[in-house]
C-alpha positions in Angstrom: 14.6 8.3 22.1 17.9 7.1 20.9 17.9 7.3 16.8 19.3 4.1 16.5 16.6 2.4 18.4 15.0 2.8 15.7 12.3 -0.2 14.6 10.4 0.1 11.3 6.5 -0.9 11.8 5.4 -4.1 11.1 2.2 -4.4 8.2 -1.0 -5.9 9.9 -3.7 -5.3 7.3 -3.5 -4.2 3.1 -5.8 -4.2 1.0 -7.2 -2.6 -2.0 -10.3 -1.0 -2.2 -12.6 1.5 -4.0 -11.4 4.5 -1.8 -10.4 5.0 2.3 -11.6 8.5 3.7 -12.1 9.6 7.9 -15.7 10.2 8.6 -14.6 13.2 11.0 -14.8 11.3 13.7 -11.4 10.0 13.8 -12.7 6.3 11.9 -11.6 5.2 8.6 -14.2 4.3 6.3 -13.5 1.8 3.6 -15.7 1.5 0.6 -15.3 -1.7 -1.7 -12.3 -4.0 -0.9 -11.2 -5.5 -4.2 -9.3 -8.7 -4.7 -9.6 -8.5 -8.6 -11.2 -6.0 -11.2 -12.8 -6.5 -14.6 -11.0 -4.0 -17.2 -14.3 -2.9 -19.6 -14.4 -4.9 -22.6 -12.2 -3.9 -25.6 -9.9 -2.2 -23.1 -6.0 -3.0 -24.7 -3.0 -2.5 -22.6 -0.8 -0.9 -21.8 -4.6 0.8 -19.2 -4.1 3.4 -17.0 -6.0 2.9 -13.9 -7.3 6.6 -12.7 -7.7 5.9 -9.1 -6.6 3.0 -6.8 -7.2 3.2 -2.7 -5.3 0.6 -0.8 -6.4 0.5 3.3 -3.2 0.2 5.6 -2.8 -0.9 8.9 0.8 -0.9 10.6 1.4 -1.6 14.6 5.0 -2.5 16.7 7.2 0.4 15.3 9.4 2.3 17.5 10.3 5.9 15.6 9.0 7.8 13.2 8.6 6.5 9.5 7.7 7.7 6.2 5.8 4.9 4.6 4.2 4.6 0.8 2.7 1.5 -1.1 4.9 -0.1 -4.2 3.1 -1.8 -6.7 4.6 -4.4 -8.7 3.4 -6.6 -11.1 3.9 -11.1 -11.2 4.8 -12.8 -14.2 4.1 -16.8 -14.6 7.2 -18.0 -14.1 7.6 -15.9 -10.9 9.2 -12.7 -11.4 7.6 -9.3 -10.2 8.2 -6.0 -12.1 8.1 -2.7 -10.3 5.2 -0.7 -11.7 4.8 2.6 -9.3 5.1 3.6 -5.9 2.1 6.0 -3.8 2.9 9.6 -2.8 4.4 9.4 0.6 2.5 9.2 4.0 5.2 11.2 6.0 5.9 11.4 9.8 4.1 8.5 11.1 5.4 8.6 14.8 5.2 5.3 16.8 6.6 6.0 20.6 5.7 4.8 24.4 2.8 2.6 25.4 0.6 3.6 22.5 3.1 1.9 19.9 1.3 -1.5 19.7 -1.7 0.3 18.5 -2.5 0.3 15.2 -2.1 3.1 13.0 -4.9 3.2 10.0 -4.2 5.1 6.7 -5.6 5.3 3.7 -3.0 5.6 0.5 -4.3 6.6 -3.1 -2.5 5.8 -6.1 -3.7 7.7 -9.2 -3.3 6.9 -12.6 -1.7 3.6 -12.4 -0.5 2.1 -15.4 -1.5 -2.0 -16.4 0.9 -3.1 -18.6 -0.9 -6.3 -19.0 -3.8 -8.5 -17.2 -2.5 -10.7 -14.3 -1.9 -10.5 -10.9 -0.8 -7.4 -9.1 1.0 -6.9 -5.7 0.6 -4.3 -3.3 3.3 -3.8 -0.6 4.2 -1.1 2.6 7.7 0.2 2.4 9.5 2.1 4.5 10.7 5.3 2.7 14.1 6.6 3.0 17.0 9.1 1.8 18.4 5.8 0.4 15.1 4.1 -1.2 12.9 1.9 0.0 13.0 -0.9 2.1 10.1 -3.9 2.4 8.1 -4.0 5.6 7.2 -7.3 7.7 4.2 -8.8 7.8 1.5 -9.2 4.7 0.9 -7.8 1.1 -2.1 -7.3 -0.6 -2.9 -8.9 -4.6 -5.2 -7.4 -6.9 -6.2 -9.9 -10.1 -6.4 -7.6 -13.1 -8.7 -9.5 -15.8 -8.9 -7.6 -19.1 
């Protein structure tokens, strides 16, 4: 394959959840999708979060890609803030006929840190020498109530 035919994958499915493991069998087991979580009362911010999952689904890429999940955070009048980014998922190949099938993964974030209640975005980069570049297709919110 010619490196410059190179076409980054294109995000069909993210979402946060509980946690994402294989059941042996080559499926992805997903426990708990989350659109928003409640922060035990009294809980102050800045919170570290211990363990966050988010499912990923990517199809259409031509190459191989490390990928990882940013999280950043929305403010009311529209800005985001960058708040972490997921250890990387290295090496996912996508080449010949078989690169239109999706490619399941489970990413874990660990000790993610709330800086305030609100609403949270999750996104799939692309991971290179040079940073990180957005990938096509959806993101994923979590509402953080505290």
């Amino acid at each position: 394959m010619n490196p410059s035919a190179r076409v980054p994958p294109t995000v069909r499915l993210i979402f946060a959840c509980d946690s994402v493991a294989g059941d042996g069998a080559g499926n992805i087991v997903v426990q708990n999708p989350l659109t928003h979580f409640q922060l035990p009362a009294g809980t102050t911010f800045p919170f570290r979060v211990g363990r966050l999952s988010v499912y990923l689904q990517l199809t259409a890429g031509l190459g191989t890609f490390d990928i990882a999940v940013e999280v950043w955070r929305r403010t009311g009048d529209g800005s985001r803030h960058f708040v972490t980014t997921s250890a990387v998922l290295p090496g996912l190949v996508f080449s010949g006929p078989t690169r239109m099938t999706p490619v399941a993964r489970g990413v874990e974030l660990r000790r993610v840190r709330l800086r305030a209640a609100g609403e949270y975005e999750l996104r799939a980069v692309a991971v290179t020498p040079d940073g990180s570049t957005p990938l096509i297709g959806p993101t994923a919110s979590v509402e953080v109530v505290g």
